[in-house]
KOLMARTOR-996365 format. One line per field, with one value per atom (N, C-alpha, C, CB): residue in three letters; x, y, z. Coordinates in Angstrom, 3 decimals. Glycine has a CB too. Example, Ala and Ser with C-alpha at 12.3 -4.5 7.8 and 13.67 -1.06 7.14 Angstrom:
# residues 2
resn <- (ALA, ALA, ALA, ALA, SER, SER, SER, SER);
east <- (13.190, 12.300, 13.200, 11.308, 12.850, 13.670, 12.900, 14.084);
north <- (-5.690, -4.500, -3.300, -4.473, -2.250, -1.060, 0.030, -0.598);
up <- (7.800, 7.800, 7.800, 9.046, 7.080, 7.140, 7.870, 5.725);
//
This chain:
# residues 143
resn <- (UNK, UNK, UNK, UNK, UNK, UNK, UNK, UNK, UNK, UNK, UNK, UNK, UNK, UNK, UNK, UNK, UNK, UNK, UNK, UNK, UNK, UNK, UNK, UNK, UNK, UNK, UNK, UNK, UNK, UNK, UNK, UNK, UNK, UNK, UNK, UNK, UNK, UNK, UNK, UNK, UNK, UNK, UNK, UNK, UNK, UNK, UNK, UNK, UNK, UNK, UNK, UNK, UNK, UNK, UNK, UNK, UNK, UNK, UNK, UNK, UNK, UNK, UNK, UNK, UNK, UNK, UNK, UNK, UNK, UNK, UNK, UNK, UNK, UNK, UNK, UNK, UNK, UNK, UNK, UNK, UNK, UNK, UNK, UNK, UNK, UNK, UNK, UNK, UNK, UNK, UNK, UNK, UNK, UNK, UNK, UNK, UNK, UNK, UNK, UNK, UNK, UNK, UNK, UNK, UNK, UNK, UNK, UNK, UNK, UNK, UNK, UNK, UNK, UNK, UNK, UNK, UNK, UNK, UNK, UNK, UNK, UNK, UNK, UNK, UNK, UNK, UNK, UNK, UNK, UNK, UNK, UNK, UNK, UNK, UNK, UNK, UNK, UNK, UNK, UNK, UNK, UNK, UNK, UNK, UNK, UNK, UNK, UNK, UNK, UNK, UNK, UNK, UNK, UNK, UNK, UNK, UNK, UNK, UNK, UNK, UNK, UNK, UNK, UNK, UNK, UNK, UNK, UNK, UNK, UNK, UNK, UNK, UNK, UNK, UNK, UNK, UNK, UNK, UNK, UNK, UNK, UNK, UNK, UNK, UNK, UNK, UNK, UNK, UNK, UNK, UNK, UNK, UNK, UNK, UNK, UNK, UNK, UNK, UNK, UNK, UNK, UNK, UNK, UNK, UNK, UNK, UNK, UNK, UNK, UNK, UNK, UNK, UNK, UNK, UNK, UNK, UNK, UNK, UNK, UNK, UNK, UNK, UNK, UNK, UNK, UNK, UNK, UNK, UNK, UNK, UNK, UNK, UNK, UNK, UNK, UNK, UNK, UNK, UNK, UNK, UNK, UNK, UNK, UNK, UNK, UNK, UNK, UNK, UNK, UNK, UNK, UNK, UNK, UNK, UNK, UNK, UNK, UNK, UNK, UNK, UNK, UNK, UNK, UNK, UNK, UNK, UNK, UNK, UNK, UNK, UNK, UNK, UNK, UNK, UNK, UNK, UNK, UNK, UNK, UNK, UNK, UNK, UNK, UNK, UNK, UNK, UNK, UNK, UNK, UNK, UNK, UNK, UNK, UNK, UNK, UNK, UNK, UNK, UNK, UNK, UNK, UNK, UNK, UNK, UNK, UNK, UNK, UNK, UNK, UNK, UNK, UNK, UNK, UNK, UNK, UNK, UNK, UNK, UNK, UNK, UNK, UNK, UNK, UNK, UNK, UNK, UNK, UNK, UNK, UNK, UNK, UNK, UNK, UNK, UNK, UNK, UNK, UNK, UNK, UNK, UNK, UNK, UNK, UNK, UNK, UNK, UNK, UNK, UNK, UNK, UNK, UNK, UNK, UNK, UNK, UNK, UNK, UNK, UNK, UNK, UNK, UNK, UNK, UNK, UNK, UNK, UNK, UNK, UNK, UNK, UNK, UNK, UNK, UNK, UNK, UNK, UNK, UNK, UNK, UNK, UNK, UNK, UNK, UNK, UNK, UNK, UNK, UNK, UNK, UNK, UNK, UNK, UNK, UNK, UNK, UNK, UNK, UNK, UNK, UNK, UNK, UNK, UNK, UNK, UNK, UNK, UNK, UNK, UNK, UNK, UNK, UNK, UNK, UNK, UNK, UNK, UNK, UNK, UNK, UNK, UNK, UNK, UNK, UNK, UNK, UNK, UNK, UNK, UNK, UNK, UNK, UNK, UNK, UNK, UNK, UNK, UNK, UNK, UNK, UNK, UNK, UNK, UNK, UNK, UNK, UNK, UNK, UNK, UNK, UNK, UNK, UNK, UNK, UNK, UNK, UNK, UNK, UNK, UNK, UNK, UNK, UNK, UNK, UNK, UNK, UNK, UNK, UNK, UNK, UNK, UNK, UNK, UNK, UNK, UNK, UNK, UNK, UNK, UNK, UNK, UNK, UNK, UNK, UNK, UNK, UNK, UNK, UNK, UNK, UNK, UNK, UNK, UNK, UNK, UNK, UNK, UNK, UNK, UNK, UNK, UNK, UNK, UNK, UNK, UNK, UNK, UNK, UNK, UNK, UNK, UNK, UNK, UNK, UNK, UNK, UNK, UNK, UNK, UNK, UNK, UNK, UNK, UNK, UNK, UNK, UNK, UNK, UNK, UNK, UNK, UNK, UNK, UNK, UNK, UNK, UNK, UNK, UNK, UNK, UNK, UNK, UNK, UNK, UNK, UNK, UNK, UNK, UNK, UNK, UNK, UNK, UNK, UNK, UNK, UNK, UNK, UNK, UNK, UNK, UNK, UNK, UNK, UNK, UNK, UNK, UNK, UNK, UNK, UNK, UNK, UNK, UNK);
east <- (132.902, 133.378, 133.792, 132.304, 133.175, 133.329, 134.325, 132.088, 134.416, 136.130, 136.538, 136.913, 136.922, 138.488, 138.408, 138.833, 137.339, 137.801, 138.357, 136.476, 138.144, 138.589, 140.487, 137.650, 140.101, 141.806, 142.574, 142.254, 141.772, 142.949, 142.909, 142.360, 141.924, 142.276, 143.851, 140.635, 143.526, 144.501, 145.745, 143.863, 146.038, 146.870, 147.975, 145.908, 147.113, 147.281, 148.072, 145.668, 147.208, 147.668, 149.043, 146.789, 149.055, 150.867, 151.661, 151.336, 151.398, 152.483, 152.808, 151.948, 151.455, 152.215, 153.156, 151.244, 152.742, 154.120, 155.203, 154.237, 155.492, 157.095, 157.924, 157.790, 159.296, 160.003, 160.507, 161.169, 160.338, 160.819, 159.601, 161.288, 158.557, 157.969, 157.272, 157.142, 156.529, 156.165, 154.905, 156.527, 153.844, 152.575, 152.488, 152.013, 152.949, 152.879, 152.846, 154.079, 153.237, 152.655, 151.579, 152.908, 150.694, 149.878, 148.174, 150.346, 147.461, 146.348, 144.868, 146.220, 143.763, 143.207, 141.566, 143.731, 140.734, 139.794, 138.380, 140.277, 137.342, 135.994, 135.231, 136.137, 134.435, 133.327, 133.992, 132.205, 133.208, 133.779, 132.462, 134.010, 133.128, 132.652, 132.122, 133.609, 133.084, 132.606, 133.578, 132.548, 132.773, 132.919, 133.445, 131.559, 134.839, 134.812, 134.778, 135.535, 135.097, 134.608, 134.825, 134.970, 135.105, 135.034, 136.296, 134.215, 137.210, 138.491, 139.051, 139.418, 138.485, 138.942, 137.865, 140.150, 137.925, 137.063, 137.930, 136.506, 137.083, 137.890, 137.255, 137.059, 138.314, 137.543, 138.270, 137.801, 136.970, 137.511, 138.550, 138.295, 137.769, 138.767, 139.867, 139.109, 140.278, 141.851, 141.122, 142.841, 142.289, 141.654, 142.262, 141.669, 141.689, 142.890, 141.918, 143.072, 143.614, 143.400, 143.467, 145.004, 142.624, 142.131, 143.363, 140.022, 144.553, 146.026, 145.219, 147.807, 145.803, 145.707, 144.322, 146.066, 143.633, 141.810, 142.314, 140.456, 141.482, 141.831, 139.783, 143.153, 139.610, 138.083, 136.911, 137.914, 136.186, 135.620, 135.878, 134.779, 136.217, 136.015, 134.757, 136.861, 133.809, 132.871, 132.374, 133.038, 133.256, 132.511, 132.568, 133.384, 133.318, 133.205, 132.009, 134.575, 131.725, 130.339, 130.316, 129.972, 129.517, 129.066, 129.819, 129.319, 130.581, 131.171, 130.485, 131.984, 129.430, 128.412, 127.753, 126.274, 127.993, 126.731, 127.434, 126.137, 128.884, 129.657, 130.074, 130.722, 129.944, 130.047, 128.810, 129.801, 127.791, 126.566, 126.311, 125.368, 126.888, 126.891, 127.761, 127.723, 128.783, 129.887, 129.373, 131.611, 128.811, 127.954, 127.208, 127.080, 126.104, 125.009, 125.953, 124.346, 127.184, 127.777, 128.211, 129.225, 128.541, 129.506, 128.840, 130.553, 127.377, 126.265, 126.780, 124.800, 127.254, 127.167, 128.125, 126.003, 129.255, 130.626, 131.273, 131.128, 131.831, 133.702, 134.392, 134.057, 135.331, 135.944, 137.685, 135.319, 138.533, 139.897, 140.641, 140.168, 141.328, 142.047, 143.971, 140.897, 144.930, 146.426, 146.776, 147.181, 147.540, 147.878, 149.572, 148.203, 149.986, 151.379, 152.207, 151.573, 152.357, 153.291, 153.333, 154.300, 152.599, 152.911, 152.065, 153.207, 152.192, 150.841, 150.550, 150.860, 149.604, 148.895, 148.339, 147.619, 148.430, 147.984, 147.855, 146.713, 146.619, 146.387, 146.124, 144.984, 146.258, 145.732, 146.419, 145.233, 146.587, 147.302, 146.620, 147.411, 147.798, 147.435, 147.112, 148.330, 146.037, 146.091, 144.850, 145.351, 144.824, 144.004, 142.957, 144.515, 141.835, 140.931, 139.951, 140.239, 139.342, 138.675, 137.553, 139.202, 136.481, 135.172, 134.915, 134.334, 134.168, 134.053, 134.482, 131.719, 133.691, 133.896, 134.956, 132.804, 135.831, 137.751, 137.809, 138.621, 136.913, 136.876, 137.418, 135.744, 138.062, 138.970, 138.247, 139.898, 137.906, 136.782, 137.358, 136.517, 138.432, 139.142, 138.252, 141.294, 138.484, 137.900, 136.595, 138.364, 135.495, 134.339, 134.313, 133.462, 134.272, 134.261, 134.361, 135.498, 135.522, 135.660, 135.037, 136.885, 134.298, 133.230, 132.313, 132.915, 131.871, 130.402, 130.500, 129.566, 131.721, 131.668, 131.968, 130.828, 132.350, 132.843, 134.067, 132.268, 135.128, 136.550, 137.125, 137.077, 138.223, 139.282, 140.445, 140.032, 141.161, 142.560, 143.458, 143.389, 144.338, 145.591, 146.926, 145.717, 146.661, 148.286, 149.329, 148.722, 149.679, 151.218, 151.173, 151.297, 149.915, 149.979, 149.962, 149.589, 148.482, 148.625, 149.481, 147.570, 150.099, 150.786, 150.307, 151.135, 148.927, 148.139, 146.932, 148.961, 147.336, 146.239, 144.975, 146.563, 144.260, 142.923, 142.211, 142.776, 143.528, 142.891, 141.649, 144.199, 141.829, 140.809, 139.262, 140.859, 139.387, 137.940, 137.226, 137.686, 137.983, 137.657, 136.520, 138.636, 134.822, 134.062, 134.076, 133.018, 133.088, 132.820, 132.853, 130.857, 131.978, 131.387, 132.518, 130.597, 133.511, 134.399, 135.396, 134.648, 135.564, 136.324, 136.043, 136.435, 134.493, 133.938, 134.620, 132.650, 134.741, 134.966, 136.740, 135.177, 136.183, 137.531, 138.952, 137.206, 139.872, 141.518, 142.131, 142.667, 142.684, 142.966, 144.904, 142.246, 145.513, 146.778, 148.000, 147.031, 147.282, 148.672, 148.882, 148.710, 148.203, 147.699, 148.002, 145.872, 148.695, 149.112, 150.631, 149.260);
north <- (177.996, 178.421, 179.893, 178.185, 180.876, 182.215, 182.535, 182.943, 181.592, 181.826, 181.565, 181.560, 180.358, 179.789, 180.333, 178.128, 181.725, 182.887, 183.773, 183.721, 183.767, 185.048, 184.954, 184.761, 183.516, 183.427, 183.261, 182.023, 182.662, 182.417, 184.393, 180.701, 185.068, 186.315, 186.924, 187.408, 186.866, 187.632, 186.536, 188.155, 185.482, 184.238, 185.463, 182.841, 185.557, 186.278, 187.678, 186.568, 188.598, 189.777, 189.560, 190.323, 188.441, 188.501, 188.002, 187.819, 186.493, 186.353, 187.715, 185.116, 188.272, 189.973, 190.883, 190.980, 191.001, 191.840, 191.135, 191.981, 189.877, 189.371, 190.102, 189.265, 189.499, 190.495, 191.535, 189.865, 191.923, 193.257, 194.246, 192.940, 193.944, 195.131, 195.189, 195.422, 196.394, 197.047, 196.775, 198.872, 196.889, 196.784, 198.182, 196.521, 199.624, 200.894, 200.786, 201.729, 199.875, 199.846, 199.845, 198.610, 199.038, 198.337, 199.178, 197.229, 198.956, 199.745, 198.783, 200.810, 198.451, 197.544, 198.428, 196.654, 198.105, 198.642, 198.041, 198.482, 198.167, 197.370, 197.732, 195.970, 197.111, 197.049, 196.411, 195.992, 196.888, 196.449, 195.336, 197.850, 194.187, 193.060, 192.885, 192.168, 193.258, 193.252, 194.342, 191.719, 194.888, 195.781, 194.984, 196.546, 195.111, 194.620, 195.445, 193.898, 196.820, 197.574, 199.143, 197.126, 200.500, 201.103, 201.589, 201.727, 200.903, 201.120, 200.355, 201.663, 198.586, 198.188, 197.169, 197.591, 197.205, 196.732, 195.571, 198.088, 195.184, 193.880, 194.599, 191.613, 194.643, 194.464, 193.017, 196.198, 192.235, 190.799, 190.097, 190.957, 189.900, 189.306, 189.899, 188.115, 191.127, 191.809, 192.120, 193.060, 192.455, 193.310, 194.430, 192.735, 195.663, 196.880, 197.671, 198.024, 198.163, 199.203, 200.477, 199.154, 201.399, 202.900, 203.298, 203.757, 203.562, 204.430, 206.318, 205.078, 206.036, 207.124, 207.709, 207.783, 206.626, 206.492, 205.787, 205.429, 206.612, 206.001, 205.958, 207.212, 204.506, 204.681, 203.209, 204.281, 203.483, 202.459, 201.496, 202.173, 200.389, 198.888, 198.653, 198.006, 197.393, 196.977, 196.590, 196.001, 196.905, 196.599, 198.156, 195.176, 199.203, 200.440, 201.386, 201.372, 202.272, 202.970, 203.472, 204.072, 203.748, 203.830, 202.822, 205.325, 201.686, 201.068, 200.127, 200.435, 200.023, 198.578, 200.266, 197.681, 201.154, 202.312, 202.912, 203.865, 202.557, 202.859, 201.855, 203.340, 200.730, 199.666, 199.894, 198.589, 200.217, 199.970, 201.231, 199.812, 202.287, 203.847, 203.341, 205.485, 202.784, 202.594, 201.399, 202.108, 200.338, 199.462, 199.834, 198.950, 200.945, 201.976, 202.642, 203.621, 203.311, 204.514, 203.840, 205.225, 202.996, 201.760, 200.538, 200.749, 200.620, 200.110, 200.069, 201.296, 199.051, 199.641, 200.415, 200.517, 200.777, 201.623, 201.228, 202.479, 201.519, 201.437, 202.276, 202.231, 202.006, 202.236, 202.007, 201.425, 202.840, 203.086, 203.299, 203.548, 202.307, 202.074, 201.464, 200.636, 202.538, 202.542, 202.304, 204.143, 201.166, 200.320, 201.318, 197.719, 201.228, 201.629, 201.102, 201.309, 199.715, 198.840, 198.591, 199.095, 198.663, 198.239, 197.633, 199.055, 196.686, 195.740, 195.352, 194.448, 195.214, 195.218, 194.111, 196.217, 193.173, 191.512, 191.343, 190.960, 191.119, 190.279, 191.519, 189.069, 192.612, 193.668, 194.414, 194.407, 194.704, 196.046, 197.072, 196.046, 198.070, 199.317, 200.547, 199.628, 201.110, 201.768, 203.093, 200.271, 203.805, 204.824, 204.421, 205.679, 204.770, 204.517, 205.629, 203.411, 205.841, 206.996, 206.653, 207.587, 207.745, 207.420, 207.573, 207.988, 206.958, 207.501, 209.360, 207.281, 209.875, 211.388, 211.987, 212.311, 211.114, 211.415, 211.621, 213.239, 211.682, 211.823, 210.924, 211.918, 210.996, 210.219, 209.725, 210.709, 208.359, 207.728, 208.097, 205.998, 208.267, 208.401, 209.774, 208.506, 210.866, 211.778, 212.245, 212.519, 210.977, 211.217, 210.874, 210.190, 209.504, 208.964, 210.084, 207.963, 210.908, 211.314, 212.623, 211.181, 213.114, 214.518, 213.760, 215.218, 212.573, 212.441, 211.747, 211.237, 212.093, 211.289, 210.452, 211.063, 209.672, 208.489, 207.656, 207.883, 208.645, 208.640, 209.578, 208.444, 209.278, 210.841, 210.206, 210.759, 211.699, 211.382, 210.860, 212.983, 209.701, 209.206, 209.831, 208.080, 211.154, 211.153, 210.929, 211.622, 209.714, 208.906, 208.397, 207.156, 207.552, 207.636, 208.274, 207.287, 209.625, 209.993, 211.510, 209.759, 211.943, 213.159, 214.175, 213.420, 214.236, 215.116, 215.627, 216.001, 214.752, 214.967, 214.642, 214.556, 214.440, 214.462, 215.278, 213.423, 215.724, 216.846, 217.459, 218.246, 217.977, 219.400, 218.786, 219.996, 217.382, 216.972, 216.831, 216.173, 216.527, 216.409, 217.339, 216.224, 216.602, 217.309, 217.429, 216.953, 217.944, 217.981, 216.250, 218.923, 216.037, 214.532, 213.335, 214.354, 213.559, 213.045, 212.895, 213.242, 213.944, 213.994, 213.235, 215.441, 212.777, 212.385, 211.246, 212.211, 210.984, 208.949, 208.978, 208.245, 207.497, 206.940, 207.195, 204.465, 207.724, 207.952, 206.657, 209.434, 206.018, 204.985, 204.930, 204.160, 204.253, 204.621, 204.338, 204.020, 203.831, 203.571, 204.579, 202.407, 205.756, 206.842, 208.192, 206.696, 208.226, 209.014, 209.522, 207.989);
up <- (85.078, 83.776, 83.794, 82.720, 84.348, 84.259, 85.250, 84.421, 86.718, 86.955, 86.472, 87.666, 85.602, 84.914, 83.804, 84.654, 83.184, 81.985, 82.970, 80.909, 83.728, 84.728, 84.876, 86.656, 85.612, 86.021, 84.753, 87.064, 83.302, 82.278, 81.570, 80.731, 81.847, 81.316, 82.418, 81.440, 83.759, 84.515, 84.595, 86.079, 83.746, 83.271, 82.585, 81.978, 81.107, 79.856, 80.479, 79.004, 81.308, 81.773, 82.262, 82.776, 83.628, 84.163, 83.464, 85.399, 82.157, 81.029, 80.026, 80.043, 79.512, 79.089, 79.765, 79.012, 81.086, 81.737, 81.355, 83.411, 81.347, 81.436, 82.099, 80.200, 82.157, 82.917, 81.923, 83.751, 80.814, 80.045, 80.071, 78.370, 80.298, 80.503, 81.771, 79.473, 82.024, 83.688, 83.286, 84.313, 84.291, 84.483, 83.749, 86.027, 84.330, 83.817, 82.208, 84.366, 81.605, 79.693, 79.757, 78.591, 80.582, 80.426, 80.641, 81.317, 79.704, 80.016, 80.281, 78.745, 80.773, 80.831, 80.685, 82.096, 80.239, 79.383, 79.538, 78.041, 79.964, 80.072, 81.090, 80.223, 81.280, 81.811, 83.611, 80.704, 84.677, 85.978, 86.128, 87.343, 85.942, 86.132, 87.594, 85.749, 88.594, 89.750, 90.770, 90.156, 91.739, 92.686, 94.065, 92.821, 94.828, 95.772, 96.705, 95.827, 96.561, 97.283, 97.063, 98.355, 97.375, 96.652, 96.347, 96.869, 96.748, 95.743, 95.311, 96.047, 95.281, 94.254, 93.205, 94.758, 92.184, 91.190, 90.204, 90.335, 89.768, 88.601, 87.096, 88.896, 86.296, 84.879, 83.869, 83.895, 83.263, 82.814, 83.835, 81.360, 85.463, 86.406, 86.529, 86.150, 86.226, 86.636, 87.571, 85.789, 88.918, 90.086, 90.200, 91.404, 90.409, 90.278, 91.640, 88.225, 91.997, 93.625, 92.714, 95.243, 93.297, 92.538, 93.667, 92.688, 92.543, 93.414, 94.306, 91.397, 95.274, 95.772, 96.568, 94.778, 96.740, 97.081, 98.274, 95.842, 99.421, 100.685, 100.818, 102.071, 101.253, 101.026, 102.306, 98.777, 102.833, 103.778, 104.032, 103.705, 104.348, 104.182, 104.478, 105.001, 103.821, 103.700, 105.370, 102.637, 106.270, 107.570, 108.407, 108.522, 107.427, 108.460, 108.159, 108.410, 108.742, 108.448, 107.234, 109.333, 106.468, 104.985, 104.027, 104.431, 104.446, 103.479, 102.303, 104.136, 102.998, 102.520, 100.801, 104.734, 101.939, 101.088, 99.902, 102.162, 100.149, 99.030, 97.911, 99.526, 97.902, 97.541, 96.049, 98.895, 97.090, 96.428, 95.361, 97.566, 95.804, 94.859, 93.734, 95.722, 94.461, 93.130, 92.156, 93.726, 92.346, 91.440, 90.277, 92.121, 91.396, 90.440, 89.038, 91.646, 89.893, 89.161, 87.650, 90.099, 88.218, 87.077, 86.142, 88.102, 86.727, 86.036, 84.115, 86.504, 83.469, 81.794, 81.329, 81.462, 82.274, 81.899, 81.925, 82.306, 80.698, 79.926, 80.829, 78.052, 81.231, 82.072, 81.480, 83.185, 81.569, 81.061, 81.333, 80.563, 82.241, 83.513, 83.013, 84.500, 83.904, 83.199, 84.721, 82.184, 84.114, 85.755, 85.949, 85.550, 86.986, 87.861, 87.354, 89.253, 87.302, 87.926, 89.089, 87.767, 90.078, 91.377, 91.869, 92.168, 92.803, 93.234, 94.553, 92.620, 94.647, 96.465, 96.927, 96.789, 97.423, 97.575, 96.466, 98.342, 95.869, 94.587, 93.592, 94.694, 93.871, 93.129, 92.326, 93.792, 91.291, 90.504, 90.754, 88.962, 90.984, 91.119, 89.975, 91.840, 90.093, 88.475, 88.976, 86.767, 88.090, 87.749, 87.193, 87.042, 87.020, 86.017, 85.616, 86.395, 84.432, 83.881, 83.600, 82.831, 83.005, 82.808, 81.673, 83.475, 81.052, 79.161, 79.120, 78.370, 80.035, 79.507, 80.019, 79.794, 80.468, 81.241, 82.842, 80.596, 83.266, 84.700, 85.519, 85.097, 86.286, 87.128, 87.715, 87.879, 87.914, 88.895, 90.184, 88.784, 91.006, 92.578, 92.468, 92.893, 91.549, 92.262, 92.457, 92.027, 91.169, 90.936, 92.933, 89.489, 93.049, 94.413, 95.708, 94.463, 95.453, 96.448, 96.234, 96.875, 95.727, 95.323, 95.791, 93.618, 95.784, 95.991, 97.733, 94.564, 98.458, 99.741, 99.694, 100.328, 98.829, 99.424, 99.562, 99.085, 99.413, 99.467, 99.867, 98.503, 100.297, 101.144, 99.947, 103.722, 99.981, 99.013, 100.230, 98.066, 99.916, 100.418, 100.258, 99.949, 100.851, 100.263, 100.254, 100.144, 101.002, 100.993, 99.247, 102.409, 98.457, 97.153, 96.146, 96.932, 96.387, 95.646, 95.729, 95.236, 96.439, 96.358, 96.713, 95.375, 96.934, 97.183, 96.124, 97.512, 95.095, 93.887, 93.605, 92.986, 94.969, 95.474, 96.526, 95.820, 97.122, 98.132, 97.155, 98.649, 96.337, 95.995, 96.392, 93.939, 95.968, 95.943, 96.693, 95.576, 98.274, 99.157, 100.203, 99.348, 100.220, 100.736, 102.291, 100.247, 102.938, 104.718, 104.599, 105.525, 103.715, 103.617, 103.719, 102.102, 102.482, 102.670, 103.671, 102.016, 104.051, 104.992, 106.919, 104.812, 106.724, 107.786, 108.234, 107.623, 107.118, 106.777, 107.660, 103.999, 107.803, 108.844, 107.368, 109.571, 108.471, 107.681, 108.067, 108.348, 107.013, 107.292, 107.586, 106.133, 108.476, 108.702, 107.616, 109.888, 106.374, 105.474, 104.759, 104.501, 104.827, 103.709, 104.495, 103.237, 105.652, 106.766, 105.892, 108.445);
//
């Protein structure tokens, strides 16, 4: 039952784009239902890639440990997430914020557990970037 609310919510989401409008209208709002890893999350079954977060996979070192920070972090949070328009396997790409405006990419990557990508984001994560962060594997699409 709670997939087939899932798939008829992200149903609803791709009949709203239609072809006259962009994903970039589109803003998506809630609670992160689930964590797949630490850059991408679902809210109400949408799946969205955190644009510009270059960040572990669940089998590289600290990935499992980031997974699990980002769960904690996101424990009970509204979360206020403005998609691109652009999309990544099954994923929309989007930004997302924290009740008190904080960019979740850069909360992530202050606390270690993300490097900025800058083929996405332009460079608008460098600043955050700790020793810590910077440890973590660079991944080659973000070169």
């Amino acid at each position: 039952m709670i997939r087939f609310v899932g798939l008829l919510a992200l149903s609803l989401v791709l009949v709203s784009f239609g072809t006259k409008h962009s994903a970039a209208e589109q803003a998506v709002t809630g609670l992160a239902n689930h964590i797949r890893d630490i850059d991408t999350l679902e809210i109400d079954g949408i799946p969205i890639r955190l644009n510009g977060l270059d960040g572990p996979e669940l089998s590289e070192p600290r990935g499992q440990e980031a997974k699990a920070w980002l769960i904690a972090l996101l424990s009970d949070v509204e979360l206020s997430c403005t998609l691109n328009g652009e999309r990544t396997y099954d994923r929309y790409v989007g930004t997302c914020y924290l009740p008190d405006g904080r960019d979740l990419s850069a909360v992530i990557i202050q606390n270690g557990y993300g490097r900025d990508c800058r083929r996405y984001s332009g460079g608008k994560y460098a600043e955050f970037e700790t020793a810590l962060s910077r440890s973590l594997v660079s991944h080659g699409y973000c070169r």
